[in-house]
C-alpha positions in Angstrom: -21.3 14.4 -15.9 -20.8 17.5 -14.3 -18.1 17.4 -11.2 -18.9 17.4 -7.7 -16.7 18.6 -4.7 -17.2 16.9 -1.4 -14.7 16.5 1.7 -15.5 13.3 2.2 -13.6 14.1 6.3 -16.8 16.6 6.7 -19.5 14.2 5.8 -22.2 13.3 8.7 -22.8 9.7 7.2 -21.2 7.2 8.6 -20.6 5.4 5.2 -21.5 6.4 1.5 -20.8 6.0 -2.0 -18.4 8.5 -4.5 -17.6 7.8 -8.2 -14.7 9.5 -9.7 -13.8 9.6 -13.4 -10.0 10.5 -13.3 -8.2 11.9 -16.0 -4.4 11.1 -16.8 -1.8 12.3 -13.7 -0.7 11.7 -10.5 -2.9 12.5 -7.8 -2.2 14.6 -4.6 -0.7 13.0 -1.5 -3.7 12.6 1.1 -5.0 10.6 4.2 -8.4 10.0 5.7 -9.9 9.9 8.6 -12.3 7.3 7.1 -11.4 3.8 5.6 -11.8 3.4 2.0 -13.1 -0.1 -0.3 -12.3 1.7 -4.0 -13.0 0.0 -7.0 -12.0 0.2 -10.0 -14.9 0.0 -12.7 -12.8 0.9 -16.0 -8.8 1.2 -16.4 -5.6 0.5 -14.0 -4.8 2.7 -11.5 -1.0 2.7 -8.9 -1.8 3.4 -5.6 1.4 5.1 -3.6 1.9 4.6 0.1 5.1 4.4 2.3 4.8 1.0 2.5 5.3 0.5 -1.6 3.0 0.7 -4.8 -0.3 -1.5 -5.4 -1.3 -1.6 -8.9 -5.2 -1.8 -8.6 -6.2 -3.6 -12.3 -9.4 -2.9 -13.9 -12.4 -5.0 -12.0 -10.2 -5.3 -9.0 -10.7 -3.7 -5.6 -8.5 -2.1 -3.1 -8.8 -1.5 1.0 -7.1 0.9 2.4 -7.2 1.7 6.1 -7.5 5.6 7.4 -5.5 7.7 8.1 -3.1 6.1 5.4 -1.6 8.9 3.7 -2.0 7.6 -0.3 -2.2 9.2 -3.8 -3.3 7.6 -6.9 -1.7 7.7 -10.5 -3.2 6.8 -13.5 -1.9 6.9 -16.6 -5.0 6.9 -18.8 -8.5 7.7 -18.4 -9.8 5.6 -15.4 -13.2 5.0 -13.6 -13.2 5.0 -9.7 -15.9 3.7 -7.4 -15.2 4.4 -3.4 -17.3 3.3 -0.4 -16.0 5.3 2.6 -16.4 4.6 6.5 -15.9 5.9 9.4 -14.0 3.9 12.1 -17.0 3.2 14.2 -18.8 2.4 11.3 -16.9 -1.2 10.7 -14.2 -3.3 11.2 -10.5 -1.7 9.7 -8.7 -3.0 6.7 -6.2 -5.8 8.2 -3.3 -4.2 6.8 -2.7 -0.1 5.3 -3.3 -1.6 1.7 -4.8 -5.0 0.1 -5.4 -5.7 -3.5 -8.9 -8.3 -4.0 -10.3 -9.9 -6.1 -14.0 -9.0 -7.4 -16.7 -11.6 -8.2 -19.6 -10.6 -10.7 -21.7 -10.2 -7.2 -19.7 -7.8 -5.2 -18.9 -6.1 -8.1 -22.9 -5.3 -9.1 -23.2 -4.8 -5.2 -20.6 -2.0 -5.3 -22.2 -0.1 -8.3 -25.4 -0.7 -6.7 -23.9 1.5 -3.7 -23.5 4.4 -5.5 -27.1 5.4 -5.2 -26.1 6.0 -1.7 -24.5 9.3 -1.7 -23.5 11.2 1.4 -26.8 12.9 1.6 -28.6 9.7 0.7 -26.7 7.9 2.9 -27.2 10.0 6.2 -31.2 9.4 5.6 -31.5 6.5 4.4 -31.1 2.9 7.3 -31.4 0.2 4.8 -28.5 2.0 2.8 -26.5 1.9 5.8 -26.6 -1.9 6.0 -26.4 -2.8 2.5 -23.0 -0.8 2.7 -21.4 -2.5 6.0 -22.7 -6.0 4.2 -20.7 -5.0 1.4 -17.8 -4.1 3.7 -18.2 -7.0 5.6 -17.9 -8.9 2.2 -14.6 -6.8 0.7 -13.3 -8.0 4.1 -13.1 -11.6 3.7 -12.2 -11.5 0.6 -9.4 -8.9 1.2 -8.0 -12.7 3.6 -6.8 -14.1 -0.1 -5.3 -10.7 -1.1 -3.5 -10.7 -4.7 0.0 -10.5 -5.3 -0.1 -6.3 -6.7 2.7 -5.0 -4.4 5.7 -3.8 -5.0 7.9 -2.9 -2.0 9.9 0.3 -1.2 13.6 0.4 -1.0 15.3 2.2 2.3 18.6 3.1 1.4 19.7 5.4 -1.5 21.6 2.6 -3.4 18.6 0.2 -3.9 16.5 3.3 -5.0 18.6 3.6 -7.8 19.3 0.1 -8.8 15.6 -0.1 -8.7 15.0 3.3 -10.9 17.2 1.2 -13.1 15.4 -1.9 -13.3 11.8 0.3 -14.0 13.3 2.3 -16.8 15.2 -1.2 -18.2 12.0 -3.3 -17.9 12.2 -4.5 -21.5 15.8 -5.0 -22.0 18.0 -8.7 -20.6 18.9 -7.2 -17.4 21.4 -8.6 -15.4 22.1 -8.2 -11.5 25.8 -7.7 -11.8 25.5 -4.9 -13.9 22.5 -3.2 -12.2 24.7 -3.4 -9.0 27.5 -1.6 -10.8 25.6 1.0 -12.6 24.2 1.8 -8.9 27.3 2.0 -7.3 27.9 -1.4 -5.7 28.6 -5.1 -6.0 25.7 -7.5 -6.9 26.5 -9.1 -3.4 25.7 -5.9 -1.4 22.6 -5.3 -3.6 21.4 -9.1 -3.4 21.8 -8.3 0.9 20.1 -5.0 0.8 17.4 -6.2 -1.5 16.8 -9.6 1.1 16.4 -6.4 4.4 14.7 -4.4 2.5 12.1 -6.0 0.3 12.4 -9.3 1.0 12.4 -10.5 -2.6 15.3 -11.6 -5.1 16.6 -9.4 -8.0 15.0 -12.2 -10.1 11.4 -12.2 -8.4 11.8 -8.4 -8.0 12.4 -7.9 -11.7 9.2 -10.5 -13.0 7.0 -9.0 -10.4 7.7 -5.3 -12.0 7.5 -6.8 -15.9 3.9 -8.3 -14.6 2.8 -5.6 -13.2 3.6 -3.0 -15.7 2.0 -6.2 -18.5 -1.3 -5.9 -16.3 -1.2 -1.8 -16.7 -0.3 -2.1 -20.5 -3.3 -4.9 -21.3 -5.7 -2.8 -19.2 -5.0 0.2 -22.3 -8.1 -1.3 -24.7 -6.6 -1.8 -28.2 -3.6 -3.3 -26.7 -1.9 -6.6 -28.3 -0.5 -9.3 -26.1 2.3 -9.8 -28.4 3.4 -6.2 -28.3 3.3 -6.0 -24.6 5.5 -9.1 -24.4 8.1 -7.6 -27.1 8.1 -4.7 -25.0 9.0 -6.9 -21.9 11.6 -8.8 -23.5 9.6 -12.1 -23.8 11.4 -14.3 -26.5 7.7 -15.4 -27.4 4.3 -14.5 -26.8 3.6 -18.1 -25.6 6.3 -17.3 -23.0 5.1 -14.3 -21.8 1.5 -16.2 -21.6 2.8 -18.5 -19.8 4.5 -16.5 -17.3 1.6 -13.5 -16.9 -0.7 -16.6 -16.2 1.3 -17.9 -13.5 1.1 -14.6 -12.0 -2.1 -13.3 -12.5 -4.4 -16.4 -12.6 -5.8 -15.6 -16.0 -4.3 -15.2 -19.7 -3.1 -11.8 -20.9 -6.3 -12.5 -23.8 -9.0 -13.3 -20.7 -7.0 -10.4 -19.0 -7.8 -8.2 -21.5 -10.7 -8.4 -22.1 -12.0 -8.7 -19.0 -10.2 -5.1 -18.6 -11.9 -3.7 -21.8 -15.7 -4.6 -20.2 -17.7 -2.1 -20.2 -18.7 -0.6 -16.9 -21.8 -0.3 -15.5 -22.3 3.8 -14.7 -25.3 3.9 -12.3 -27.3 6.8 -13.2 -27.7 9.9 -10.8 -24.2 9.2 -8.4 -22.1 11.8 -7.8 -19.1 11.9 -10.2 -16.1 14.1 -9.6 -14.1 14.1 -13.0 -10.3 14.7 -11.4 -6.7 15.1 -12.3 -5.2 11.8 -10.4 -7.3 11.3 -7.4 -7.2 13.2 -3.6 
């Protein structure tokens, strides 16, 4: 489809519909003034903000409040459906970001939406409330949010032990020697890593293997028993184990849920785009 430019701060509606098919890079950093319910309808995207990275999996939905400066990275070709709206429009997201989950419903509701583009949307009343139902509905669900978050680190020390433990994900990483490669004893990191994230080397470390598992199996073609080699899983059957803990599902279901083929509503605007802004 041929691209579209719109500044979505400029549009009169008070809530509409984009799609975005985004190619493979990391978007520019950005804020709205308008909240933002995006979807995604094909591929994983990592969503960037201050307060740590969300990994928004294929079929899943994110809220993020406005004014929340964000970008969004993708490391394969992804499909991105946004509802946007204005403060006065509805409620604000509870909290700058939220991962959800999507049932079959919301999800047809939200690529139903995308008839109402910001032109559509100024003329059009029953638009208007189709779009804060489907708010409304992204809202409750966004109570139960799903565990996608990785915290930031503060201080210079943790960032690096924790560039170490992303680059490392695969290999039997220890804390001691993450410490020392970083500069400092596994007791200081085990303190700073308690402030400042509030999470355990150990959960730390399986949170960033599962979340880099979910981006992997979200890549169509992609074995389960490769991505748990690549993890450092003694067995597949381990690794199935422990992504199913994590993400509610099998790597399998997971997969090919994630491999689905989205529904593209016909005549929506669609702004084909380097990363996302």
């Amino acid at each position: 489809m041929r691209a579209h430019h719109v500044d979505v701060d400029r549009v009169t509606a008070p809530a509409f519909a984009l799609a975005d098919e985004l190619t493979p890079g990391a978007g520019a950093w950005h804020a709205h003034r308008r909240h933002q319910l995006l979807f995604a309808a094909e591929g994983a995207l990592r969503l960037e903000l201050e307060e740590g990275v969300w990994l928004l999996p294929p079929r899943r939905a994110a809220l993020i409040r406005a004014r929340v400066a964000h970008r969004v990275d993708v490391d394969h070709a992804a499909s991105l459906r946004t509802i946007y709206w204005a403060p006065r429009f509805a409620p604000a997201p509870r909290a700058p970001c939220v991962v959800l989950a999507v049932d079959a419903l919301t999800r047809e509701m939200i690529l139903h939406a995308m008839r109402w583009r910001p032109r559509e949307a100024a003329r059009d009343a029953s638009g208007r409330r189709f779009l804060r139902v489907l708010i409304e509905i992204a809202q409750r669900r966004a109570a139960d949010p799903l565990p996608m978050h990785l915290p930031p680190p503060r201080s210079d020390e943790l960032r690096r032990a924790l560039s170490i433990v992303h680059a490392r994900l695969g290999d039997p990483l220890r804390a001691a020697d993450v410490a020392r490669s970083a500069g400092m004893s596994e007791r200081t990191m085990a303190r700073r890593m308690e402030v400042e994230l509030s999470l355990s080397f150990r959960d730390y470390l399986h949170a960033a293997r599962m979340l880099r598992a979910m981006e992997r199996l979200a890549v169509p073609g992609t074995r389960v028993a490769e991505v748990a080699t690549e993890l450092g899983f003694a067995t597949p059957s381990a690794f199935t184990h422990a992504f199913a803990r994590f993400a509610g599902e099998t790597p399998r279901d997971y997969s090919a849920r994630s491999s689905a083929t989205a529904v593209h509503t016909a005549g929506s605007p669609t702004r084909r785009k380097t990363g996302y802004a």
